[in-house]
C-alpha positions in Angstrom: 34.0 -8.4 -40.6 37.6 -9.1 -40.3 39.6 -11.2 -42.4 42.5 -13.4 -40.8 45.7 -14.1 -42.6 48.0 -17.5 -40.9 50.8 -18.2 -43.2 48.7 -17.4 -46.5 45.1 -19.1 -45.1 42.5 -16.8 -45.0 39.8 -16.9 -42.7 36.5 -14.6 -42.1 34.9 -13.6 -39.3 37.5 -14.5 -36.5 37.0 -13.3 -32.5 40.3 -14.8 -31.0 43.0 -16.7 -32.2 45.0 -19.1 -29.6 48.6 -20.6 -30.2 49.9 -23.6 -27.8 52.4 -25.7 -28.7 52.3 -24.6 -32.4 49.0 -25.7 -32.6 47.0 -22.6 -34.2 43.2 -22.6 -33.0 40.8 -19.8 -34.5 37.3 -19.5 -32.8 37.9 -23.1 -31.2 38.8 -24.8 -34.9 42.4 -26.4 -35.5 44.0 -24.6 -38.8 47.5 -25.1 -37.5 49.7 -24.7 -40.9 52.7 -26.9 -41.4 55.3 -24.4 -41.1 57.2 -23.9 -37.5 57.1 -20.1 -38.5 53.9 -18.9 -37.7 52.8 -15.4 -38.5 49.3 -13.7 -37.5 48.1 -10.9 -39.8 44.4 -9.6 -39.1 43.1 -6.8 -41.3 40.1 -5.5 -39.5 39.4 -6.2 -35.5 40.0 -8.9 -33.0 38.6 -9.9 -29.3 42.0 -11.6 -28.2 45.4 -13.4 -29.4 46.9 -15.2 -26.8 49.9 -17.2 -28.4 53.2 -18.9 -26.6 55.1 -18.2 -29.7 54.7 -16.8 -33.7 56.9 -14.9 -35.7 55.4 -12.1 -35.7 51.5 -10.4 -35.0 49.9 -7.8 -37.0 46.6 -5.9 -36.5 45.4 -3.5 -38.9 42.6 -2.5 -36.7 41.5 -2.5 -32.9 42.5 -5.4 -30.7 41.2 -6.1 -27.2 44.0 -8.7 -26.0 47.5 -9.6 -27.1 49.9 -11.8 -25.6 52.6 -13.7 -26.6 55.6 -15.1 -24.9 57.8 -14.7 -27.7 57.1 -12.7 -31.3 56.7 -8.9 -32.5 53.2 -7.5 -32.1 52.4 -4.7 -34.4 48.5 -3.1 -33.9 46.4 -0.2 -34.1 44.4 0.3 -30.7 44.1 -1.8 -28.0 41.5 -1.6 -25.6 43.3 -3.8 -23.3 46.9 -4.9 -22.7 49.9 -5.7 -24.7 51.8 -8.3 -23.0 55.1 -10.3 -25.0 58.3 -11.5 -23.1 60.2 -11.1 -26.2 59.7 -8.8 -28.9 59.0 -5.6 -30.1 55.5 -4.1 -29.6 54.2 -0.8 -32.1 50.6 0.2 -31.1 48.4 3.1 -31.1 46.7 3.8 -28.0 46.6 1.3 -25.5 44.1 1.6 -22.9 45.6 -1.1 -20.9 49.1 -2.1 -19.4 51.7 -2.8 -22.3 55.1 -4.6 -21.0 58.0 -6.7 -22.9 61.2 -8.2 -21.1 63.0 -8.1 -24.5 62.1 -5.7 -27.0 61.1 -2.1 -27.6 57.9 -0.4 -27.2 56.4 2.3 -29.8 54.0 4.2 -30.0 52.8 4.8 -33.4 50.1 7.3 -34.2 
């Protein structure tokens, strides 16, 4: 079981995690936290992330989905895509497409 990390709240058991419009929605529940800065850690895996915007996104695990429009996404494997328009993405292997407009692509093994 994975454990989710928003901004210092700790969830269990998480399968995707959605950001619009800086609301946060984890396995269809609201847990949006009051700070505009929103960063994602998830220690363990995760189905999909699909956000508009976050600070930053960090897997320590596999991941099937990431997207974001604008944040960093740091992960272990991804057995499908890696997709920001602006930030840096470090992954292991991705089996999927990985693509940024602004940022750098690692990697990391």
């Amino acid at each position: 079981m994975n454990k989710i990390t928003i901004n210092g709240l700790n969830i269990s058991g998480a399968r995707s995690i959605s950001i619009n419009n800086g609301r946060v929605v984890v396995n269809g529940k609201d847990v949006t936290p009051d700070s505009k800065e929103i960063r994602i850690e998830v220690h363990g895996d995760i189905e999909t992330i699909n956000a508009d915007a976050c600070e930053s996104i960090s897997v320590t695990g596999t991941a099937g989905t990431v997207k974001t429009l604008s944040g960093d996404v740091r992960c272990g494997n991804v057995s499908g895509s890696v997709k920001t328009m602006s930030g840096d993405v470090h992954c292991g292997a991705i089996s999927g497409d990985v693509e940024t407009m602004s940022g750098n692509i690692r990697r990391e093994k």
